[in-house]
DSSP file (Angstrom, degrees, kcal/mol; ACC not computed):
  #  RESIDUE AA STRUCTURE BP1 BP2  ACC     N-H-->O    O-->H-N    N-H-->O    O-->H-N    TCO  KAPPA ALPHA  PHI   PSI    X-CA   Y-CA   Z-CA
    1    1 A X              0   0    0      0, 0.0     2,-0.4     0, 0.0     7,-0.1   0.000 360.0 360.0 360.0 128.6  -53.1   64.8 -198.0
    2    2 A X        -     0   0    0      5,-0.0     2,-0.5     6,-0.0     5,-0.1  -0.804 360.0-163.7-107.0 150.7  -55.7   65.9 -200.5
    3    3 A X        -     0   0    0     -2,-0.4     3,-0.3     1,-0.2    24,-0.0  -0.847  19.1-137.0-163.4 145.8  -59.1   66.3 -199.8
    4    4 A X  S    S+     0   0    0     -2,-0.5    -1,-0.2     1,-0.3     3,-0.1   0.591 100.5  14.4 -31.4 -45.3  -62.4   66.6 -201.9
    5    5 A X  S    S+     0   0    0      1,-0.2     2,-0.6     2,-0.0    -1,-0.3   0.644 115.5  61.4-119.6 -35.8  -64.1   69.2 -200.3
    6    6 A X        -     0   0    0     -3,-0.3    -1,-0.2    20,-0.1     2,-0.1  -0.897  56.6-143.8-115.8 118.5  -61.5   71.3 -197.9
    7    7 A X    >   -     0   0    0     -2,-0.6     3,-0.8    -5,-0.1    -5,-0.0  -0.474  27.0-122.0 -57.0 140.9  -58.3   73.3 -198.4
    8    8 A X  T 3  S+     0   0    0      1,-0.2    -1,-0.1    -2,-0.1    -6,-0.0   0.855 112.0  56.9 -38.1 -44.2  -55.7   73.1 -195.7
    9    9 A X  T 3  S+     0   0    0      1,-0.2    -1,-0.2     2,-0.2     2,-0.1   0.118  79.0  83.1-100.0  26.4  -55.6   76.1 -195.2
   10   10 A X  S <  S+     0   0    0     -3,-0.8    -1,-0.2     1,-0.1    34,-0.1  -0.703  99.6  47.4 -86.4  42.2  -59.2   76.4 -194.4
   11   11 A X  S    S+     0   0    0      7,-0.1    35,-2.1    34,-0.1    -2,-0.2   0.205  81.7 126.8 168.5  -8.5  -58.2   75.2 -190.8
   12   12 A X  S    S-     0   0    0      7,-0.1     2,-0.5    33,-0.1    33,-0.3  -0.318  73.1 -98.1 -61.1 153.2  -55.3   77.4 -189.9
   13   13 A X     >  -     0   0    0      5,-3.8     4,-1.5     1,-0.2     5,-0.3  -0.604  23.9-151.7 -70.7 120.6  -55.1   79.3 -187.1
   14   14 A X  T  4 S+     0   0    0     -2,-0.5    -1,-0.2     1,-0.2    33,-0.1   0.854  95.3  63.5 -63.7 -40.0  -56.1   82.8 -188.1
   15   15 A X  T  4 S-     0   0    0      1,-0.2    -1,-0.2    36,-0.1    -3,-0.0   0.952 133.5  -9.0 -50.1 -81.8  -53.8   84.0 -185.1
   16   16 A X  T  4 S-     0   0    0     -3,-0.2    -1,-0.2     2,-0.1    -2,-0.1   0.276  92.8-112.4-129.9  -9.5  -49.8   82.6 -186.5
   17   17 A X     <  +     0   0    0     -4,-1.5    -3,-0.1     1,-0.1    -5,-0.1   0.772  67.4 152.2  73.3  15.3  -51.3   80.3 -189.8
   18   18 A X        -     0   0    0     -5,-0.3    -5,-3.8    -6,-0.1     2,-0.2  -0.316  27.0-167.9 -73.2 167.0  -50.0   76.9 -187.6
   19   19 A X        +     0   0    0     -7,-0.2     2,-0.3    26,-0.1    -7,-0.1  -0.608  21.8 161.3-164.3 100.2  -52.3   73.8 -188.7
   20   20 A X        +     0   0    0     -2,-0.2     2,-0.4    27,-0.0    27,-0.1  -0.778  27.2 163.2-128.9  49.6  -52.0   70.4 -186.3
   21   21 A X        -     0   0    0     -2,-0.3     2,-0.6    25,-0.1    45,-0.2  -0.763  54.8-108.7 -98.7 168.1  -55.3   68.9 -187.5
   22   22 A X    >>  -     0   0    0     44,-1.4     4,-2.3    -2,-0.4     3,-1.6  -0.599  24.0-141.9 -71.2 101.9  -55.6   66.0 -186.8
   23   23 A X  T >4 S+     0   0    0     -2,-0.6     3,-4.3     1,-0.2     4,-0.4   0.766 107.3  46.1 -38.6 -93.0  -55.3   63.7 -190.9
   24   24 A X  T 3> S+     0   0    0      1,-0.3     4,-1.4     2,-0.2    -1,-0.2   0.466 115.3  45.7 -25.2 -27.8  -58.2   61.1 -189.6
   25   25 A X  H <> S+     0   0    0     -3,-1.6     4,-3.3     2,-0.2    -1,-0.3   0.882 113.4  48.6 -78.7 -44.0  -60.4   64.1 -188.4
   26   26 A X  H <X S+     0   0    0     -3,-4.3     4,-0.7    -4,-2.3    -2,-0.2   0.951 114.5  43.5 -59.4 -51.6  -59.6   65.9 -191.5
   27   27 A X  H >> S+     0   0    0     -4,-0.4     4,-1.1     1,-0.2     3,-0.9   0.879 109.3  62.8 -45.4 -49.7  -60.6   62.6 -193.8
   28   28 A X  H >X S+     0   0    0     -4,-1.4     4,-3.1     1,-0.3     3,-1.0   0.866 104.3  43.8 -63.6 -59.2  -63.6   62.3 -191.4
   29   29 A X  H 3X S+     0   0    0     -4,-3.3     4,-1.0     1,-0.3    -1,-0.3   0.558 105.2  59.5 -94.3  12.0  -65.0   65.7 -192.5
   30   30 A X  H <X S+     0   0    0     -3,-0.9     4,-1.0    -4,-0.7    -1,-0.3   0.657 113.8  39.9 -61.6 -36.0  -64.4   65.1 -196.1
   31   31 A X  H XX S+     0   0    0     -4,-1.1     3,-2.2    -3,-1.0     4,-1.6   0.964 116.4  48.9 -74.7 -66.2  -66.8   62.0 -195.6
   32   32 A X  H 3X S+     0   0    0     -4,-3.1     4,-1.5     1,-0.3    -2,-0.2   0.658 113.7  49.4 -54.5 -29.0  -69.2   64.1 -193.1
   33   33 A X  H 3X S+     0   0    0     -4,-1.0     4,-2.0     2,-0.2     5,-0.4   0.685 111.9  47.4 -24.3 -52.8  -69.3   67.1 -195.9
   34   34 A X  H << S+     0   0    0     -3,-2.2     3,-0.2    -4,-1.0    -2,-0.2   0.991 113.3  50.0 -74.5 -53.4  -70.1   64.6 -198.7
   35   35 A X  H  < S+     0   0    0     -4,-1.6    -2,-0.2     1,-0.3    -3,-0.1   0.873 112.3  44.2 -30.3 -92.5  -73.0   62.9 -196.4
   36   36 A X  H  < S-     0   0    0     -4,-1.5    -1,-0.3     1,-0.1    -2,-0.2   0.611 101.7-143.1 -55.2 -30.0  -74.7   65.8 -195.5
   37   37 A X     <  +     0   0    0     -4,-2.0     2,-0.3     1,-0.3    -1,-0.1   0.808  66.2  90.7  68.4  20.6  -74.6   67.4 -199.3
   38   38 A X  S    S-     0   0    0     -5,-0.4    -1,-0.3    40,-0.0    -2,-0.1  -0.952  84.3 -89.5-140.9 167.5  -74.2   70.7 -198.6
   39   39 A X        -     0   0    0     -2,-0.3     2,-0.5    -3,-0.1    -1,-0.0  -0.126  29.7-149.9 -60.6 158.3  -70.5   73.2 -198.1
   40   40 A X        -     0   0    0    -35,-0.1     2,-0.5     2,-0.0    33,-0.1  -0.937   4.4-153.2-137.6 118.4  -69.5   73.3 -194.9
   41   41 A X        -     0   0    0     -2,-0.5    31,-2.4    31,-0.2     2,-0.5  -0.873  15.9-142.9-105.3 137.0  -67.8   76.7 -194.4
   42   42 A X  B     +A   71   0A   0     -2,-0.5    29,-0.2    29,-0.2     3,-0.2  -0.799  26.4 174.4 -99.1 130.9  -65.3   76.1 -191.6
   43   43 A X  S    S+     0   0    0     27,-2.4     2,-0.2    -2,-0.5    -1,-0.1   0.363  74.0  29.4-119.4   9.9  -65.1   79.3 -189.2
   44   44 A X        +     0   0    0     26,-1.3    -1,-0.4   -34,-0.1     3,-0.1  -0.720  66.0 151.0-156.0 112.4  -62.6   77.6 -186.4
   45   45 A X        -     0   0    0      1,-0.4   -33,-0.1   -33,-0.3    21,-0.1   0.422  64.0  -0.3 -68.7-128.2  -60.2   75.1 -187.4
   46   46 A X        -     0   0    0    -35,-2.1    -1,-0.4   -28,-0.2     2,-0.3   0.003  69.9-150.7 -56.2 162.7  -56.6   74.6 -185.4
   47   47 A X        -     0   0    0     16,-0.5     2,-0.3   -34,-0.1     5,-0.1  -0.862   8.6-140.2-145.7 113.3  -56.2   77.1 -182.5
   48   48 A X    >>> -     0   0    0     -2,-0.3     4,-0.9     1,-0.1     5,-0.8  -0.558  40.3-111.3 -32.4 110.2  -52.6   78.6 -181.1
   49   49 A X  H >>5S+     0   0    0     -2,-0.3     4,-2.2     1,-0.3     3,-0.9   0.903 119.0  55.7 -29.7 -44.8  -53.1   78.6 -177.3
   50   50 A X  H 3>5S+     0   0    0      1,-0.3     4,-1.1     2,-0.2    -1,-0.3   0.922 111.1  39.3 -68.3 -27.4  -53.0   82.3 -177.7
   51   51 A X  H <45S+     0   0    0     -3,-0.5     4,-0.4     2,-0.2    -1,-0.3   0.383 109.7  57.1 -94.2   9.6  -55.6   82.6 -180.2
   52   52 A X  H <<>S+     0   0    0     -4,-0.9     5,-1.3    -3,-0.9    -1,-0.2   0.333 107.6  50.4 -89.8  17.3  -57.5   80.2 -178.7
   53   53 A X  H  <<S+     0   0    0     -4,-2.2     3,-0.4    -5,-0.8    -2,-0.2   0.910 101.7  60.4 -44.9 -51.9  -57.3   82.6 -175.5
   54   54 A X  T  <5S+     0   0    0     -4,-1.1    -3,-0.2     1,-0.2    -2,-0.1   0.887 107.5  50.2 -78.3 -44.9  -58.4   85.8 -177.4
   55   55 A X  T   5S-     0   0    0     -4,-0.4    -1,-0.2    -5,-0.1    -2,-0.1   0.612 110.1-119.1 -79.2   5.3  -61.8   83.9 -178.3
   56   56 A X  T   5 +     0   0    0     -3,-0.4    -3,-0.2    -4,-0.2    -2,-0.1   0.470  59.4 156.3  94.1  -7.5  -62.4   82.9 -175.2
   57   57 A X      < -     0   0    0     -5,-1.3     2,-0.6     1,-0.2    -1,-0.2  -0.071  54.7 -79.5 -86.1 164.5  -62.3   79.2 -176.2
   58   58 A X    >   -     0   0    0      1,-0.1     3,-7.3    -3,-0.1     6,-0.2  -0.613  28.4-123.0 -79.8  97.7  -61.4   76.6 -173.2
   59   59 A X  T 3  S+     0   0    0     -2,-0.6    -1,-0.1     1,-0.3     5,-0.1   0.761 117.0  48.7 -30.3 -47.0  -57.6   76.1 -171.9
   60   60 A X  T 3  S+     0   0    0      3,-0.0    -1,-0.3     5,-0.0    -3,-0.0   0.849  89.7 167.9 -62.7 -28.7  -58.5   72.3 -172.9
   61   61 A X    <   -     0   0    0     -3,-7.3     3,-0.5     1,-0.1     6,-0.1   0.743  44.7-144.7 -16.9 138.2  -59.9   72.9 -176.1
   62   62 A X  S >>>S+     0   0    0      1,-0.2     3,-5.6     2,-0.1     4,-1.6   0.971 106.6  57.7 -57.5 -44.7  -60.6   70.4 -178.6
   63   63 A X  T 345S+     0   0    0      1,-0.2   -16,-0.5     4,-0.2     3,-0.3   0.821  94.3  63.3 -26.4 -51.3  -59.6   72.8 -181.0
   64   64 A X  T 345S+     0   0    0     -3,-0.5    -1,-0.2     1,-0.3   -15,-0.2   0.474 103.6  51.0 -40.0 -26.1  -56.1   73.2 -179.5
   65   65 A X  T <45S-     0   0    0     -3,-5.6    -1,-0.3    -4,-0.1    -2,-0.2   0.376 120.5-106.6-130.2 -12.7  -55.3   69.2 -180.4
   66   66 A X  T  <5S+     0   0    0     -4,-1.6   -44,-1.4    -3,-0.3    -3,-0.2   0.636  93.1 117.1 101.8  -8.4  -56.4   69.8 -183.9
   67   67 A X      < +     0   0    0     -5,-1.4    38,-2.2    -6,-0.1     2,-0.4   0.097  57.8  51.6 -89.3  17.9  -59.7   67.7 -182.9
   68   68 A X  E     - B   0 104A   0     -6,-0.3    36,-0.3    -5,-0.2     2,-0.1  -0.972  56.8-164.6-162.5 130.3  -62.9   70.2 -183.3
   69   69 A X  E     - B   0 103A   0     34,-2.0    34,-0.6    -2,-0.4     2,-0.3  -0.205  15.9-140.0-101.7-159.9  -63.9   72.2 -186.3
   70   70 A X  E     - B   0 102A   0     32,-0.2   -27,-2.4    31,-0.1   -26,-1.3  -0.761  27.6-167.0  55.5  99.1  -66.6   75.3 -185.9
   71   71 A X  E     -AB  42 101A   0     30,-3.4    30,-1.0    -2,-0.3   -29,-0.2  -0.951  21.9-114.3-122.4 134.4  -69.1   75.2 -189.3
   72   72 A X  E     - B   0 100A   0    -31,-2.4     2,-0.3    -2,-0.5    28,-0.2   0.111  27.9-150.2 -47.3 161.8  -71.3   77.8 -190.2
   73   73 A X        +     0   0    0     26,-1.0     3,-0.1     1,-0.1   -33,-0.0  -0.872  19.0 176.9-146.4 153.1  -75.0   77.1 -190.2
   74   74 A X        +     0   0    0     -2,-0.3     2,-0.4     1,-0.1    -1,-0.1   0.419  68.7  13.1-179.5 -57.7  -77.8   78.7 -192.4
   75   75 A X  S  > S-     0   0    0     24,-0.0     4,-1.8     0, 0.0     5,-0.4  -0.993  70.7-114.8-159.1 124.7  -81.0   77.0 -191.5
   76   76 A X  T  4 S+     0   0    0     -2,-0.4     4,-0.4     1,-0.2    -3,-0.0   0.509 120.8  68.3 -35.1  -7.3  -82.3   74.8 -188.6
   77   77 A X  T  > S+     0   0    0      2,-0.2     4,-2.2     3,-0.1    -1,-0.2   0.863 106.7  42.6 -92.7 -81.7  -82.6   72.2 -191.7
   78   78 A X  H  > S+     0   0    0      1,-0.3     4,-4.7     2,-0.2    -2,-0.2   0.876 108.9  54.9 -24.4 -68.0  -78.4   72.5 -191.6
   79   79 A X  H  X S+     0   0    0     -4,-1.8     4,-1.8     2,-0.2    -1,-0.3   0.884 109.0  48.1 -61.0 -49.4  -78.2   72.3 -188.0
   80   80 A X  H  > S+     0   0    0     -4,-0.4     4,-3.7    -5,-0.4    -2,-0.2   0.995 107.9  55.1 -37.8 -80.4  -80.3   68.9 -188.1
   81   81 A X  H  X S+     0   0    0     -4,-2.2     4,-2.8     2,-0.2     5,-0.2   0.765 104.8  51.9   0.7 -74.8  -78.2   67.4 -190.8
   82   82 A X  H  X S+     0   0    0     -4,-4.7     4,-1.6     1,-0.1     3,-0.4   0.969 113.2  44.7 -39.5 -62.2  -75.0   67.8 -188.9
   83   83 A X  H  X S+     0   0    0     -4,-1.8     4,-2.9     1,-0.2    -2,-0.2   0.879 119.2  40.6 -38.0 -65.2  -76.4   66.2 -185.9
   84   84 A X  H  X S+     0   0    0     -4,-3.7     4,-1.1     1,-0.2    -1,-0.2   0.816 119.5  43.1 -52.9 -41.6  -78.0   63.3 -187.8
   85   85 A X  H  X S+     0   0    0     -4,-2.8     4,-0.6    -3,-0.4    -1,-0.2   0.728 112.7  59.3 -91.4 -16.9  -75.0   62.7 -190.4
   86   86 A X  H  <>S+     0   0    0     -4,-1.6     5,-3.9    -5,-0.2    -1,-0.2   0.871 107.5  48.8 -64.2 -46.0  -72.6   63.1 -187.2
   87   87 A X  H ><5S+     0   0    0     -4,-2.9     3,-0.9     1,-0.3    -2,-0.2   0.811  99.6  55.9 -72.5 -23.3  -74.2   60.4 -185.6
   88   88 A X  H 3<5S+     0   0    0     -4,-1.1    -1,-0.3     1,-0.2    -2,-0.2   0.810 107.7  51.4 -69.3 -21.6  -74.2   58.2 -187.8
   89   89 A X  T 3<5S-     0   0    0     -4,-0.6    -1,-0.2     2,-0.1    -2,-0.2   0.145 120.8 -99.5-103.6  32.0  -70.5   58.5 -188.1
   90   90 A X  T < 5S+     0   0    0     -3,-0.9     2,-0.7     1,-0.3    -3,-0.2   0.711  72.9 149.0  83.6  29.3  -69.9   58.1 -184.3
   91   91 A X      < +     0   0    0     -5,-3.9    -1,-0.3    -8,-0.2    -2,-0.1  -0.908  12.9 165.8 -90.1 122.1  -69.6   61.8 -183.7
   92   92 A X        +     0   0    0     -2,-0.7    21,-1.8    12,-0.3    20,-0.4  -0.033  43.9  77.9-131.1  27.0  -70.8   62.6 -180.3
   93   93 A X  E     +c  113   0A   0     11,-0.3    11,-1.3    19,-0.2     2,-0.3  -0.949  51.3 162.0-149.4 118.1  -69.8   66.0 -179.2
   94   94 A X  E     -cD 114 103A   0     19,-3.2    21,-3.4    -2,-0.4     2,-0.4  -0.983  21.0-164.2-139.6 146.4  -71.7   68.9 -180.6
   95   95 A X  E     -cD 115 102A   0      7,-0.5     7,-2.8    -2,-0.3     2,-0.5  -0.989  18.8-154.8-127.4 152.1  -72.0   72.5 -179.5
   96   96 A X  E     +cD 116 101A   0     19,-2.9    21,-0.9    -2,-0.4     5,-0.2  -0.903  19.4 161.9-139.8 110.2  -74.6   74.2 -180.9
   97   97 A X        -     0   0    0      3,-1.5    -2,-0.0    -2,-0.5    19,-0.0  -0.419  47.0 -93.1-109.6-171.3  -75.1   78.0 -181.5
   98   98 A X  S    S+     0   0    0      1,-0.2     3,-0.1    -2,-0.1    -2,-0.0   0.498 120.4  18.4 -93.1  16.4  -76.9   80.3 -183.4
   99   99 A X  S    S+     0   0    0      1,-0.4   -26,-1.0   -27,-0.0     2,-0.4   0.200 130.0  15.7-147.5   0.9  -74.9   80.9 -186.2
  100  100 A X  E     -B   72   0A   0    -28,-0.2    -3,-1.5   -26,-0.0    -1,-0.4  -0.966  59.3-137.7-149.8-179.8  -72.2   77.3 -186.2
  101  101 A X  E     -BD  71  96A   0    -30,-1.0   -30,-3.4    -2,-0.4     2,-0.3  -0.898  16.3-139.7-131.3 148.6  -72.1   74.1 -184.6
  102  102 A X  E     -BD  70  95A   0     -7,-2.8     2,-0.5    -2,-0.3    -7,-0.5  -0.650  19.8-179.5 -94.3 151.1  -68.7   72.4 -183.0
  103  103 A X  E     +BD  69  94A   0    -34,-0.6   -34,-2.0    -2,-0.3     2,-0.3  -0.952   3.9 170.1-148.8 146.3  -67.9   69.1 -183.3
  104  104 A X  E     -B   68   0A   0    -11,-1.3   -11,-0.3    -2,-0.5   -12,-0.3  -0.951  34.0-150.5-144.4 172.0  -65.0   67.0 -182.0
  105  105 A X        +     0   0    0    -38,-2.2     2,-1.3    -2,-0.3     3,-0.2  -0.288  40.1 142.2-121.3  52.2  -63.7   64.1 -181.5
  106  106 A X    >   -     0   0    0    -39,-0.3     3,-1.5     1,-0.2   -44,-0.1  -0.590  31.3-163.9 -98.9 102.7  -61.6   64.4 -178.6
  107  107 A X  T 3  S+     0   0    0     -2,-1.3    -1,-0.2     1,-0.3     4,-0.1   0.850  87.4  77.3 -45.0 -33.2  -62.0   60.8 -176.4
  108  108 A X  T 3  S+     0   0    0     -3,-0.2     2,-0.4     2,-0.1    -1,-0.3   0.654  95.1  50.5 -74.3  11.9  -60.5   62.7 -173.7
  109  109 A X  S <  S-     0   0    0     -3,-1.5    -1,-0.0    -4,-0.0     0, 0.0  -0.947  99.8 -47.5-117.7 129.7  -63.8   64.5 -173.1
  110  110 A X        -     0   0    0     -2,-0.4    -4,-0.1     1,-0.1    -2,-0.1   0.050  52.3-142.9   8.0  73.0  -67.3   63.8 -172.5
  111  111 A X        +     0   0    0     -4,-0.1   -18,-0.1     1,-0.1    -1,-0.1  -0.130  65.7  18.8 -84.4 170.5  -68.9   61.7 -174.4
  112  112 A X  S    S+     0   0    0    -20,-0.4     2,-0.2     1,-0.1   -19,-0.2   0.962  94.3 146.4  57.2  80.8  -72.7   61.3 -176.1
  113  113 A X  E     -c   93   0A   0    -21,-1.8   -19,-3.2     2,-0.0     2,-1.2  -0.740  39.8-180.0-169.4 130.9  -73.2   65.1 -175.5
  114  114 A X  E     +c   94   0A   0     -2,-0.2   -19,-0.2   -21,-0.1     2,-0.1  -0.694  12.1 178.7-133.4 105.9  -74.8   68.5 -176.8
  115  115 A X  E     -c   95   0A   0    -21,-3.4   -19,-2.9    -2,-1.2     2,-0.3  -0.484  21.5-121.5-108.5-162.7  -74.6   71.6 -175.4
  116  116 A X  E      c   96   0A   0    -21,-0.2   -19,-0.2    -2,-0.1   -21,-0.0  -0.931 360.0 360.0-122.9 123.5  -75.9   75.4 -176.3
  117  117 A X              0   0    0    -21,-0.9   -20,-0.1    -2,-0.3    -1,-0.1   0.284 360.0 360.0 -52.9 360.0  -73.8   78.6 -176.8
């Protein structure tokens, strides 16, 4: 799979280098990247159950299934953007901190929902 904006390996698990994202997700944030018009530095792709253990991250995690990125954020400007350009492309699960935002897509979760680190 090639894609515009994002190396593969931009989404391995820093832990063991595995990478079980998801293609459609992957396509999906080549689109959501291009929308928004700025880089999107990815700082959690894919997760190993143990690594995501070590961060703390949520036995369910989206991450885990290859369904939830982490992208760095810069300006409250940024952080808008995501939101806006996420919704329009029927992304509906954001976590929002003070230095990334999450998204997934994982149906098996909560939908229409934004929480705060």
């Amino acid at each position: 799979m090639k894609l515009k904006h994002f190396k593969l390996d931009e989404f391995a698990c820093p832990c063991c280098g595995k990478n079980e994202m998801s293609e459609s997700f992957l396509i999906l944030l080549d689109r959501y990247r291009d929308m928004c018009g700025f880089p999107f530095k990815i700082t959690s792709g894919y997760r190993c159950e143990k690594h995501n253990k070590e961060v703390g991250g949520k036995p369910d995690s989206a991450h885990t299934k290859g369904l939830a990125v982490d992208i760095a954020v810069g300006s409250g400007n940024e952080r808008f953007d995501i939101v806006e350009v996420g919704l329009s492309l029927n992304i509906n699960r954001f976590g929002i901190a003070k230095n990334f935002i999450h998204i997934d897509v994982d149906l098996s979760k909560p939908q229409n929902v934004i929480w705060t680190y």
